[in-house]
Every structure is written in C-alpha cells, then in structure tokens.
N, CA and C of each residue as an Amber inpcrd file, in Angstrom:
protein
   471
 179.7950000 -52.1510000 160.9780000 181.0320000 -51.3760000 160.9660000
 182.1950000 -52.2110000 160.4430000 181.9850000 -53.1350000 160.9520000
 183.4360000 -54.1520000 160.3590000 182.9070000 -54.3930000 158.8840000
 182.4440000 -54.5140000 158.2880000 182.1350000 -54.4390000 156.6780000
 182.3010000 -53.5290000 155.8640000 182.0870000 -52.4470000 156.5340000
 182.4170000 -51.2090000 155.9500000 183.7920000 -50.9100000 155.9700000
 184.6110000 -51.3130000 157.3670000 186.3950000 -51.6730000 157.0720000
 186.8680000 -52.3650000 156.2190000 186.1970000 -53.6470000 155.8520000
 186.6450000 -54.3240000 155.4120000 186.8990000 -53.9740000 154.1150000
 185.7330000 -53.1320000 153.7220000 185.8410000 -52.4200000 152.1990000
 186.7350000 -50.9120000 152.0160000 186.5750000 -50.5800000 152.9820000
 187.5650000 -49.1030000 153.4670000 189.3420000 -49.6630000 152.9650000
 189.5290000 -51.2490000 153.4630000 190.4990000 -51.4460000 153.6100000
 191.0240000 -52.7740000 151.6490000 189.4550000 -53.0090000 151.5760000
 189.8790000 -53.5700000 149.7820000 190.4700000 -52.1980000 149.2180000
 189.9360000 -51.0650000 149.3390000 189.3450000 -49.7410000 148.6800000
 191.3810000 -49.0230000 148.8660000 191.3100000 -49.4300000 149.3130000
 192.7630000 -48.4940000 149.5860000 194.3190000 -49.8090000 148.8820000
 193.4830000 -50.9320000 149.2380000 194.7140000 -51.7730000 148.6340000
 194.6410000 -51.7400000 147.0710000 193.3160000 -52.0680000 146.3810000
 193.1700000 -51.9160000 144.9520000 193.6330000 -50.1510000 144.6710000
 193.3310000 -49.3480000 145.2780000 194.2390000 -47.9000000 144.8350000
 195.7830000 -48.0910000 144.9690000 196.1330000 -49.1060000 146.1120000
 197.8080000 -48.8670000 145.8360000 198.5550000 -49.7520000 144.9830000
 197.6650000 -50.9890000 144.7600000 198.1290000 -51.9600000 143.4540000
 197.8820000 -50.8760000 142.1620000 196.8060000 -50.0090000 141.7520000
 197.1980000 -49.5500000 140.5760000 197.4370000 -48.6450000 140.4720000
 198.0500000 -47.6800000 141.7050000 198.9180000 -46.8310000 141.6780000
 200.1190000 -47.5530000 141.1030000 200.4770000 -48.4220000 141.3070000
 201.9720000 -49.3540000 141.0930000 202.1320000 -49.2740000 139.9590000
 201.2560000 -49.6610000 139.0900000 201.0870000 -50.0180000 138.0420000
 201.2570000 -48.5360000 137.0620000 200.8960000 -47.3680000 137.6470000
 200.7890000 -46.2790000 137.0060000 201.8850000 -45.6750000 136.7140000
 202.2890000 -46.2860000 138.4240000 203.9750000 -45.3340000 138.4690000
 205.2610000 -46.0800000 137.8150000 204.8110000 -47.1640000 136.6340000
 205.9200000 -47.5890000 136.1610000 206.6500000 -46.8900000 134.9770000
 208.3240000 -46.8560000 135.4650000 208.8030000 -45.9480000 134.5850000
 209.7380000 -46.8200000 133.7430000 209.2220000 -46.9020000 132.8270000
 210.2670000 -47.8840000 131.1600000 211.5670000 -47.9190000 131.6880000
 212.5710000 -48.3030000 131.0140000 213.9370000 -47.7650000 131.5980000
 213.9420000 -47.5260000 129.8810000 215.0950000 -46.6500000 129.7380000
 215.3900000 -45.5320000 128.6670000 216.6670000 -46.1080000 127.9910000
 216.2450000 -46.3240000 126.6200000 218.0010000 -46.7160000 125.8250000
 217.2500000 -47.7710000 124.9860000 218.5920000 -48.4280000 124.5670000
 218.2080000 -49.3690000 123.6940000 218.9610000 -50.6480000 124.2260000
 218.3240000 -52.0170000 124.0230000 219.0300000 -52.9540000 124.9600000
 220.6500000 -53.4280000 123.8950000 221.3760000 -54.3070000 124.3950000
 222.7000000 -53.9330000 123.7680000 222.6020000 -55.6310000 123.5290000
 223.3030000 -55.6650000 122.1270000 223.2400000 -56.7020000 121.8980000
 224.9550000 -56.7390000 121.6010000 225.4700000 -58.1690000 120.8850000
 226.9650000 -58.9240000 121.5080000 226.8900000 -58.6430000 119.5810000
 228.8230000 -58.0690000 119.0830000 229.2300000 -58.8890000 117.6790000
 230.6090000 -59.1930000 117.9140000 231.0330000 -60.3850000 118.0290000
 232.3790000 -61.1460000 118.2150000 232.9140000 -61.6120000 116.8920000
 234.0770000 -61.5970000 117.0930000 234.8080000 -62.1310000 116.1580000
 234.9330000 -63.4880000 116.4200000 234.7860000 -64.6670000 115.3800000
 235.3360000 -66.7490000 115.2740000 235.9910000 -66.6200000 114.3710000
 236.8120000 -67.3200000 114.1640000 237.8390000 -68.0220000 113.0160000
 237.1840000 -69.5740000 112.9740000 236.0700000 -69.1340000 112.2760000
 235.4150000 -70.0870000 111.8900000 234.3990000 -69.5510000 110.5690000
 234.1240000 -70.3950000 109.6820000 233.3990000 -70.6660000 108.7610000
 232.1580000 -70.7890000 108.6430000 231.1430000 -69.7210000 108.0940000
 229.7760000 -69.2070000 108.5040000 229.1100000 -70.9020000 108.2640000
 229.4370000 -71.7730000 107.9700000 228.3680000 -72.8370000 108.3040000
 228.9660000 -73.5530000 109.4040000 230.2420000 -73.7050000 109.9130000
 230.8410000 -74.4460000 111.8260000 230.2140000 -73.2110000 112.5750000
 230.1820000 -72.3430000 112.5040000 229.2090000 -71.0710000 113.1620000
 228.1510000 -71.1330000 113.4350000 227.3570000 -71.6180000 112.3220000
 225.8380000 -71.8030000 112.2420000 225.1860000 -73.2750000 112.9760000
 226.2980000 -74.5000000 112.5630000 226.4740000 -75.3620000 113.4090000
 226.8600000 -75.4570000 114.6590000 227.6510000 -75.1270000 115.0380000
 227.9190000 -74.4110000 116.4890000 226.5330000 -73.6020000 117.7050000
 226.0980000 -72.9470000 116.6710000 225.5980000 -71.8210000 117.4650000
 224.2030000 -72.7010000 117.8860000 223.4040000 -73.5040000 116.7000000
 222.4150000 -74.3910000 116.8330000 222.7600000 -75.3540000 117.8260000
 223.5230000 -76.0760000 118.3380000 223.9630000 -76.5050000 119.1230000
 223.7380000 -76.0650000 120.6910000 224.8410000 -74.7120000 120.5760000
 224.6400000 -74.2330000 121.8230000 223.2020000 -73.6560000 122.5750000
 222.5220000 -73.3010000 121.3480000 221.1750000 -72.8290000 121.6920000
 220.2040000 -74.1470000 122.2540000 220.5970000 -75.3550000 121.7580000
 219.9730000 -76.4780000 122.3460000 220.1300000 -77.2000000 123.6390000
 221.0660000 -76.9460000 123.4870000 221.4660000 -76.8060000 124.9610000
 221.4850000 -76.1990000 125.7900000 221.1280000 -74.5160000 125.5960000
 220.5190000 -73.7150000 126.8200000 218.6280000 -73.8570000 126.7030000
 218.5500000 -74.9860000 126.2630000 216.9720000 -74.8420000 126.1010000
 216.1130000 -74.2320000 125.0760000 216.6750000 -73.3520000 124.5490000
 215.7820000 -72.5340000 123.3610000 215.2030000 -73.5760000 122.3330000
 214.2110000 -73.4460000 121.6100000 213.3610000 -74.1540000 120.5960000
 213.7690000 -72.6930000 119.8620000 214.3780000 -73.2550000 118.6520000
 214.7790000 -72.9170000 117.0920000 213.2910000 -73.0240000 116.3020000
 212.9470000 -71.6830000 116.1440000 211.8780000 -71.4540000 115.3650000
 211.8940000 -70.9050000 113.6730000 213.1130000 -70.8610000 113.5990000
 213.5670000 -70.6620000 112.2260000 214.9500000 -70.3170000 112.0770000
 215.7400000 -71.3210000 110.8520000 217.1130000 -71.0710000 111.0450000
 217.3640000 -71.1290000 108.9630000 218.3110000 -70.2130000 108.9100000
 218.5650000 -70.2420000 107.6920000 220.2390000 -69.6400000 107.6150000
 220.6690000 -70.9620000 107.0190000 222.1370000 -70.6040000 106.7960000
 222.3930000 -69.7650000 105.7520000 222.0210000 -69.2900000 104.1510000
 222.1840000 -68.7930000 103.4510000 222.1190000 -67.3650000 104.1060000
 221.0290000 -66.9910000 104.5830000 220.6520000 -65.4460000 105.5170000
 221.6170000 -65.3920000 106.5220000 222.3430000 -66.8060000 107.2580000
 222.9680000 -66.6450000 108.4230000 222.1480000 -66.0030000 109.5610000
 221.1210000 -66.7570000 109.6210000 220.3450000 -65.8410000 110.5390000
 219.4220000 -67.2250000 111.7770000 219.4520000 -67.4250000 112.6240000
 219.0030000 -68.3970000 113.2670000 217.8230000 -67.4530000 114.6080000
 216.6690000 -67.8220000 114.7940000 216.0790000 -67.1710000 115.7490000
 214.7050000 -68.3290000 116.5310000 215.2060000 -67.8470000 117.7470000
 214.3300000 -68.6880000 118.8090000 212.8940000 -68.3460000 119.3210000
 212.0380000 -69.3010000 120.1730000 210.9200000 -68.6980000 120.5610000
 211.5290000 -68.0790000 121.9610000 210.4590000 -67.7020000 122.7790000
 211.0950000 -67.3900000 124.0030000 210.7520000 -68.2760000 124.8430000
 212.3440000 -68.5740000 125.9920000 211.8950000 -69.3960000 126.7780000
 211.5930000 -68.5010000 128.4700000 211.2150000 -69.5350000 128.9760000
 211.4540000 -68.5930000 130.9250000 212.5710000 -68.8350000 131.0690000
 213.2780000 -67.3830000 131.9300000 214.4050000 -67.1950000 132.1170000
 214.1970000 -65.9290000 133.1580000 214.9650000 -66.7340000 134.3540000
 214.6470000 -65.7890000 135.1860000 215.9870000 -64.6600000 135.6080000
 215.5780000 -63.2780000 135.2320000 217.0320000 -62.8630000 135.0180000
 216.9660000 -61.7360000 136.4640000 217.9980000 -61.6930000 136.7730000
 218.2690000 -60.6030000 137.7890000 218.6610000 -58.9370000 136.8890000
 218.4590000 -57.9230000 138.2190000 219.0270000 -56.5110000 137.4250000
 220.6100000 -56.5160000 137.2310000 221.3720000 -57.5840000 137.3070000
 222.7420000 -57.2600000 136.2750000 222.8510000 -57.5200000 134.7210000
 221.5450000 -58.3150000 134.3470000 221.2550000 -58.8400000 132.7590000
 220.1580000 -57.9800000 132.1600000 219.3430000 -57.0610000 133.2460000
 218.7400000 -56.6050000 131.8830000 217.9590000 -55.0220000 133.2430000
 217.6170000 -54.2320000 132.3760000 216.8850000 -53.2050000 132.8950000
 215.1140000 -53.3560000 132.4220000 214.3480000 -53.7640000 133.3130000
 213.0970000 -53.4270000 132.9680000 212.2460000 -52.6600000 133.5290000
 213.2590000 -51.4390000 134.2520000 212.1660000 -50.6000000 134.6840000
 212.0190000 -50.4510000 136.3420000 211.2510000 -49.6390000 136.7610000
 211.3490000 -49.0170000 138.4490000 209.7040000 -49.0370000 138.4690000
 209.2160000 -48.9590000 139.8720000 208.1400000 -48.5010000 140.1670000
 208.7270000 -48.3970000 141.6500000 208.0330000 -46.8240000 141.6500000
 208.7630000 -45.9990000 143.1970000 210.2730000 -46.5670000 143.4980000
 210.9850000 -46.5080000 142.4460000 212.5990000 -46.7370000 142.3480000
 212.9150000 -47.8590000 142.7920000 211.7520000 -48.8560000 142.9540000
 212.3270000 -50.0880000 143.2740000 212.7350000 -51.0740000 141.6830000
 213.9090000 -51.9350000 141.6510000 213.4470000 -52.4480000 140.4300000
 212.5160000 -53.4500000 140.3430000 212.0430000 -53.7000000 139.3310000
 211.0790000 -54.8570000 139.2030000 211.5560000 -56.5100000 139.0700000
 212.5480000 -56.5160000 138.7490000 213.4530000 -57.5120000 138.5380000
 213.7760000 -58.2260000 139.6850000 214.1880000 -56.8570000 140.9690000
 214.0170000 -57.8260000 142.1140000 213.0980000 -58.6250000 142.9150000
 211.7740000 -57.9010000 142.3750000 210.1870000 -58.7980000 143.5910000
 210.3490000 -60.0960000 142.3760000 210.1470000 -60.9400000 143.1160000
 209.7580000 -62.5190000 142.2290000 208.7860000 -62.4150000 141.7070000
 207.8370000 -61.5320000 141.5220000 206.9100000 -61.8120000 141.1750000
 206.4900000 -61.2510000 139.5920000 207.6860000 -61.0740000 139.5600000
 208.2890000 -60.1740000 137.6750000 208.5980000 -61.4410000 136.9470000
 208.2810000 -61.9800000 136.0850000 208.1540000 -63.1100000 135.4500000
 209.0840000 -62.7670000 133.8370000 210.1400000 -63.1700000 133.4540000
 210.8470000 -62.6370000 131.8680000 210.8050000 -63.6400000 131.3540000
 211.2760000 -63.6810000 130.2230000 211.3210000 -64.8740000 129.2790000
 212.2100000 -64.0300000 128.6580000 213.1750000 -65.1400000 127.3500000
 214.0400000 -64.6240000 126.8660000 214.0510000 -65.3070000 125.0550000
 213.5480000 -64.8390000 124.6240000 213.9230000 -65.3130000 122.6590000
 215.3800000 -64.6670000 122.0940000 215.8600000 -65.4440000 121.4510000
 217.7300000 -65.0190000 121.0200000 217.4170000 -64.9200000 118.8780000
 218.2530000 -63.8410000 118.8570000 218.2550000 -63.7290000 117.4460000
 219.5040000 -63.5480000 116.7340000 220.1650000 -64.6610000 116.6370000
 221.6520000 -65.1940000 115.6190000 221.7760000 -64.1020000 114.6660000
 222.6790000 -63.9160000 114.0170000 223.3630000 -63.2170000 112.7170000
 224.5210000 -63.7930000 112.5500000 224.7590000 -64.8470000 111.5460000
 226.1780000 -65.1070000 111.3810000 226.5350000 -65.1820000 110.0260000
 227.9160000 -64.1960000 110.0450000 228.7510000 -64.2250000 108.7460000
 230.1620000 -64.7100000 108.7720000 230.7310000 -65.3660000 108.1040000
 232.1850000 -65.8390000 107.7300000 232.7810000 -65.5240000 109.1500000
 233.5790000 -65.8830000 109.7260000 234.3420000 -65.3960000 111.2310000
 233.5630000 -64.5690000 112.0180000 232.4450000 -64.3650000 112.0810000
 231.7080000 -63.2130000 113.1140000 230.1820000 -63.6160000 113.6360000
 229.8450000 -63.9020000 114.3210000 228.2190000 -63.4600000 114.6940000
 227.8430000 -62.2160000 115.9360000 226.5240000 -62.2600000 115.8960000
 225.8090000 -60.9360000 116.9110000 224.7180000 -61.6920000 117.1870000
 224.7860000 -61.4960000 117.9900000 223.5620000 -61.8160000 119.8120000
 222.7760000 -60.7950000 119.5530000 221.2870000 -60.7660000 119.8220000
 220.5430000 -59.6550000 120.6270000 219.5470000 -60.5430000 121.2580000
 219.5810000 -60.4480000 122.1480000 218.2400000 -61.2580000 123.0010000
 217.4310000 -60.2380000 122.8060000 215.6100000 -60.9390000 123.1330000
 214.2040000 -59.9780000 123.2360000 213.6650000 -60.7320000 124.3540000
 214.3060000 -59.6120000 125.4190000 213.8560000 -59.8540000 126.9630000
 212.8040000 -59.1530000 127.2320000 211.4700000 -59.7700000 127.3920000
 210.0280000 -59.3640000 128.1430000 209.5560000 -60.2380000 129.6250000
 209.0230000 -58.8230000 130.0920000 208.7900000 -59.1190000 131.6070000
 207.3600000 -59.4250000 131.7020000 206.7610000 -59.4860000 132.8140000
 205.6020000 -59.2590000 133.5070000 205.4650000 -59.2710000 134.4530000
 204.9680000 -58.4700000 135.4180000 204.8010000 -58.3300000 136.5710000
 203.0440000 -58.8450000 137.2530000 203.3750000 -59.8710000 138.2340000
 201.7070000 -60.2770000 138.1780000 201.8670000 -60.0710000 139.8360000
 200.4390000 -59.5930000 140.3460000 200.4500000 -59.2480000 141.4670000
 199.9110000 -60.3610000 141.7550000 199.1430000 -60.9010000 141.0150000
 197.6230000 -62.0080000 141.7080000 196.5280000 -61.7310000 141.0970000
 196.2080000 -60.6630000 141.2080000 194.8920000 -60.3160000 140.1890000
 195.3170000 -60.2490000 138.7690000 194.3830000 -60.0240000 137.4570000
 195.3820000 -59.5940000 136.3480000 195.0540000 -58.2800000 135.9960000
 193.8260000 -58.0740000 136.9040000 193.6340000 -56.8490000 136.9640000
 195.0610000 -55.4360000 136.7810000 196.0410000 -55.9790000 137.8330000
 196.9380000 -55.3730000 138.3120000 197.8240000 -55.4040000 137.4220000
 198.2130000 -56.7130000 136.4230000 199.3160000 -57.5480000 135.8250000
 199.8970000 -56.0190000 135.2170000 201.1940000 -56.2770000 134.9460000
 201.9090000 -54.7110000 133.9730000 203.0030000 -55.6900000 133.2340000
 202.9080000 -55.4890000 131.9450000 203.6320000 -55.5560000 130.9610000
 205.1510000 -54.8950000 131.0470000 206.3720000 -55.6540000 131.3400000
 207.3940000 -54.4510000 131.2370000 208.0310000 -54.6880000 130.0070000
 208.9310000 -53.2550000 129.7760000 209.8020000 -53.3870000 128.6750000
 211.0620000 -53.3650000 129.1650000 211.9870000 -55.1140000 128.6740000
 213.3010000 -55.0970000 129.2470000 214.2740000 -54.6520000 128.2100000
 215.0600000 -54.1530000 128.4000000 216.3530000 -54.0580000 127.8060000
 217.9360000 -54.3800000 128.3080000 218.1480000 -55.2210000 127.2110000
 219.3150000 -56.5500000 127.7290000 220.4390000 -55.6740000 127.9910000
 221.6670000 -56.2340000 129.3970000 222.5190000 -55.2300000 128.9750000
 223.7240000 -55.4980000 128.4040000 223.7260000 -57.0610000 127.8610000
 224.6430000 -58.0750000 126.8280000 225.0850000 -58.8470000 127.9960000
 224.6560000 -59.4380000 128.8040000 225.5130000 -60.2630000 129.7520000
 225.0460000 -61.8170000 128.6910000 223.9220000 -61.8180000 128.8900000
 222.9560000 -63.0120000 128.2640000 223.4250000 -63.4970000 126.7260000
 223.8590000 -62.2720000 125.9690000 224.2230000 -62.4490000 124.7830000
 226.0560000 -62.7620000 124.9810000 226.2390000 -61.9360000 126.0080000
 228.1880000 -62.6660000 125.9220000 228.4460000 -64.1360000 125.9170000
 227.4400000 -64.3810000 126.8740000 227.3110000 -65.6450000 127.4530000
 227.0200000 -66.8150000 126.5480000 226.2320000 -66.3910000 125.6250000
 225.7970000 -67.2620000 124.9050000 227.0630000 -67.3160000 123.5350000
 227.5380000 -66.0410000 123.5380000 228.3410000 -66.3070000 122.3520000
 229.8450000 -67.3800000 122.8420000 230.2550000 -66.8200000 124.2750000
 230.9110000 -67.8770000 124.5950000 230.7520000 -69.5290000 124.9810000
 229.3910000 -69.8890000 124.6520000 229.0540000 -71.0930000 124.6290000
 228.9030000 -71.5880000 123.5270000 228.9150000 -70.4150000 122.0970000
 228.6760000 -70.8100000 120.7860000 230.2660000 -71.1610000 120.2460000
 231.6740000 -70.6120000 120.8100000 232.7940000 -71.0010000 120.6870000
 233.2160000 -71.8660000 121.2260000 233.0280000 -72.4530000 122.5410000
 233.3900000 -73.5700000 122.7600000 232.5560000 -74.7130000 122.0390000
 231.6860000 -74.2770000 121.0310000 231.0750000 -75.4710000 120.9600000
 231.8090000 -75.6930000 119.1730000 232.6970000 -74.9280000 119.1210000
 233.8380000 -74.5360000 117.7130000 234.9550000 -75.7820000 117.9930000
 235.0080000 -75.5630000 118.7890000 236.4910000 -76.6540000 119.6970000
 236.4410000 -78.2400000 119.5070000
C-alpha cells in the first residue's frame, strides 16, 4: 500500500508540474526599447557606449562603427518584474520564483548625437527536472536600456 502512495503521490506531482507548464501565458506587446538624444559624435558614442558595455559585463560580439551598430552575447542577469514582463502561470509572475533564470544580450544603434537600446531578454524556468523546464518570452520594459544609456553618457564626460 505505501508504494502504491508513493506513486499515487509522484502521479499527481508530475500532473501539477506540467500543468504549470501548460498554463503559461506569454505576456502580450512588444518589449520597448530606449532612443536618446548625445551631443556627441557617432564615433565618442561608439567609444563611449563600448566602454560602458564593458563594464556592465557584456562580451561585444560584433561592433561596427561605419553601421553604428554594436551588439552583445547574452549575459546572466537576474531581473525582477519592474524590468521586464515574461509572463504568468496561474497569475503568478515568473520573474518572482528564483527559479526563472534570464539572461540579457544589448543591441547598440548609434548615429551622430543619438543612440537606441533594445535589450533581448530570455527566461527559463527550471523546476529540477528538464522534463518540466519552460522557455519564457521576456519583454523589456526599457528600465535596462535607460540605464544603460545613462551609463553610456557619463562615460561622454
């Protein structure tokens, strides 16, 4: 009898781990990315911005000043639900259990006095098994990208 609980009771936990998994609902929109104005010169910009990205950790996986375009791999970054939406399961967010794992890659655009931020924030949610694991889709809500652009101006100064 106790064996047969014991499986009565795997039998009902593996149904409510991938119930979890079933009941995940995307969050809806598009994530928002940052375009600021510098009074600065698309190569102190481009210099600047390489900078600041080295210093929040990112590895520069391709940078081209002519394109004005600089873009990172992704690093871990553990973000709370005021930086990004990735979604509910039974209206809880996912962002809050620790056990939602994001990373964050940044993608530069800079022209003459101006650049734009968009981070590509991806989650995962791992229960323990990977059976269970769920892929989320985050969408930034520009805190990450303000942030970074104001670290790309002080680094103008």
């Amino acid at each position: 009898k106790e064996n047969d609980m014991k499986k009565i009771i795997v039998s009902i936990l593996a149904f409510s781990i991938s119930t979890l998994s079933m009941a995940y609902k995307p969050p809806v929109g598009e994530s928002k990315s940052v375009s600021v104005e510098v009074q600065a010169t698309k190569e102190e910009i481009f210099k600047a911005s390489k900078r600041a990205l080295a210093l929040e950790g990112y590895q520069i996986t391709s940078s081209d000043l002519d394109a004005g375009v600089i873009t990172t791999a992704s690093k871990d970054y553990r973000i709370d639900p005021s930086y990004a939406d990735c979604g509910k399961v039974m209206g809880i967010d996912y962002l809050k259990d620790k056990r939602t794992k994001t990373t964050v890659a940044q993608n530069i655009i800079i022209d003459e006095n101006s650049l734009s931020i968009k981070s590509n924030i991806q989650g995962e949610y791992k229960v323990g098994s990977t059976t269970f694991d769920v892929t989320l889709t985050c969408l930034s809500k520009g805190l990450i990208e303000a942030d970074l652009a104001e670290k790309i101006k002080n680094n103008l100064k």
